[in-house]
C-alpha atoms as one frame of an Amber mdcrd trajectory, in Angstrom:
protein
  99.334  35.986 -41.166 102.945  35.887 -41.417 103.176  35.216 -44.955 100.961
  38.825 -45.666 103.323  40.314 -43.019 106.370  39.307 -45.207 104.684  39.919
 -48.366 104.009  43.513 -47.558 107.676  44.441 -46.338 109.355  42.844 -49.560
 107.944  45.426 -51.609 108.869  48.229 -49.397 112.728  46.806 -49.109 112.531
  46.920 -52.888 111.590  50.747 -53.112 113.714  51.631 -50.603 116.903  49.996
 -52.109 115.851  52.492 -55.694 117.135  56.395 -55.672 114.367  58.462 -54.287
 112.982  60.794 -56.388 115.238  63.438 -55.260 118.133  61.873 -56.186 117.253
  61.128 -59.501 116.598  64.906 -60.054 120.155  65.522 -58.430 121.513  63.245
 -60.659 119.882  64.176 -63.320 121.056  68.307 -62.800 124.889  67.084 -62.510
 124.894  65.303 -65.293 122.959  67.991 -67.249 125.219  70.294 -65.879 128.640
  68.401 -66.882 126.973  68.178 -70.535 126.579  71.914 -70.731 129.853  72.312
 -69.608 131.253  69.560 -72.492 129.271  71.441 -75.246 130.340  75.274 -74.385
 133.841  73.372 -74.184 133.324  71.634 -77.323 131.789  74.685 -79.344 134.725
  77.098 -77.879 137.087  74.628 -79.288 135.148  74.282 -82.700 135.204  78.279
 -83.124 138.934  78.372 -82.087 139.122  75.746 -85.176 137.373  77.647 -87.136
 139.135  81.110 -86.937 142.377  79.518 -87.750 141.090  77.874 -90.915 139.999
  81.120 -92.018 143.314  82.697 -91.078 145.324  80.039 -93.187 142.414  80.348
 -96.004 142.987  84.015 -95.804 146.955  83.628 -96.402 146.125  81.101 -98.835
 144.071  83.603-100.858 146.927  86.201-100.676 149.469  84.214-102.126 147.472
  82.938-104.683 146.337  86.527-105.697 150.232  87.853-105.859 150.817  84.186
-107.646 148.380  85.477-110.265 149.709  88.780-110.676 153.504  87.456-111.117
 151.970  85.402-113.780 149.761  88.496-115.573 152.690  90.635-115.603 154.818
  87.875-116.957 152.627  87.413-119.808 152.418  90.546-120.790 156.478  90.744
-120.074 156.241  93.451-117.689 157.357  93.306-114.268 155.315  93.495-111.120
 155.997  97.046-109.390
Protein backbone atom coordinates (compact mmCIF):
# COMPACT_ATOMS: atom_id res chain seq x y z
CA UNK A 1 0.00 0.00 0.00
CA UNK A 2 2.85 2.19 0.43
CA UNK A 3 4.29 1.78 -2.85
CA UNK A 4 0.59 3.19 -4.52
CA UNK A 5 0.83 5.86 -1.75
CA UNK A 6 4.28 6.97 -3.16
CA UNK A 7 3.40 6.36 -6.63
CA UNK A 8 0.51 8.74 -6.54
CA UNK A 9 2.42 11.77 -4.83
CA UNK A 10 5.44 11.56 -7.40
CA UNK A 11 3.30 12.66 -10.05
CA UNK A 12 1.76 15.44 -8.18
CA UNK A 13 5.47 16.77 -6.97
CA UNK A 14 6.17 16.70 -10.69
CA UNK A 15 3.18 19.08 -11.69
CA UNK A 16 3.64 21.12 -9.01
CA UNK A 17 7.41 21.85 -9.62
CA UNK A 18 5.97 23.09 -13.69
CA UNK A 19 4.56 26.94 -14.05
CA UNK A 20 0.87 26.82 -13.55
CA UNK A 21 -1.08 27.74 -16.21
CA UNK A 22 -1.26 31.22 -15.12
CA UNK A 23 2.10 31.82 -15.24
CA UNK A 24 2.70 30.66 -18.50
CA UNK A 25 0.04 33.18 -19.76
CA UNK A 26 1.96 35.91 -17.63
CA UNK A 27 4.91 34.97 -19.18
CA UNK A 28 3.76 34.65 -22.21
CA UNK A 29 2.00 38.60 -22.14
CA UNK A 30 5.57 40.06 -20.96
CA UNK A 31 7.34 38.66 -23.38
CA UNK A 32 4.71 39.51 -26.06
CA UNK A 33 4.69 42.74 -24.68
CA UNK A 34 8.67 43.41 -24.73
CA UNK A 35 8.43 42.16 -28.54
CA UNK A 36 5.91 44.81 -29.40
CA UNK A 37 7.87 47.19 -27.77
CA UNK A 38 11.30 45.90 -29.87
CA UNK A 39 9.33 46.10 -33.21
CA UNK A 40 7.59 49.76 -32.79
CA UNK A 41 11.35 50.48 -31.65
CA UNK A 42 12.78 48.78 -34.51
CA UNK A 43 10.25 50.17 -37.24
CA UNK A 44 10.65 53.90 -35.66
CA UNK A 45 14.28 53.45 -36.20
CA UNK A 46 13.85 51.94 -39.81
CA UNK A 47 11.56 55.08 -40.85
CA UNK A 48 14.07 57.50 -39.17
CA UNK A 49 16.56 55.55 -41.72
CA UNK A 50 14.56 55.91 -44.24
CA UNK A 51 13.74 59.72 -44.28
CA UNK A 52 17.35 60.51 -44.22
CA UNK A 53 18.15 58.39 -47.26
CA UNK A 54 15.62 60.22 -49.05
CA UNK A 55 16.93 63.54 -47.78
CA UNK A 56 20.58 62.72 -49.04
CA UNK A 57 18.88 61.11 -52.35
CA UNK A 58 17.03 64.32 -52.64
CA UNK A 59 20.41 66.51 -52.43
CA UNK A 60 21.91 64.00 -54.54
CA UNK A 61 19.33 64.64 -57.27
CA UNK A 62 19.86 68.46 -56.99
CA UNK A 63 23.34 68.50 -57.61
CA UNK A 64 23.23 66.23 -60.25
CA UNK A 65 20.44 68.29 -62.02
CA UNK A 66 22.61 71.77 -61.67
CA UNK A 67 25.72 69.27 -62.71
CA UNK A 68 23.73 68.72 -65.91
CA UNK A 69 22.82 72.12 -66.59
CA UNK A 70 26.60 73.48 -66.11
CA UNK A 71 27.34 70.89 -68.65
CA UNK A 72 24.22 71.89 -71.28
CA UNK A 73 25.14 75.40 -71.12
CA UNK A 74 28.76 74.58 -71.60
CA UNK A 75 28.08 72.82 -74.69
CA UNK A 76 26.25 75.11 -76.18
CA UNK A 77 29.02 77.82 -74.77
CA UNK A 78 26.62 79.80 -72.94
CA UNK A 79 26.72 80.42 -69.39
CA UNK A 80 24.30 79.31 -66.74
CA UNK A 81 22.23 82.52 -65.50
Amino acid sequence: MDVNVSATQQPMQQLNSSPSLEDLVQQFQQNNMQFQQNTIQNNMQFQQNIIATMQELTAQIGQLATTINQLQFEDFGQVPS
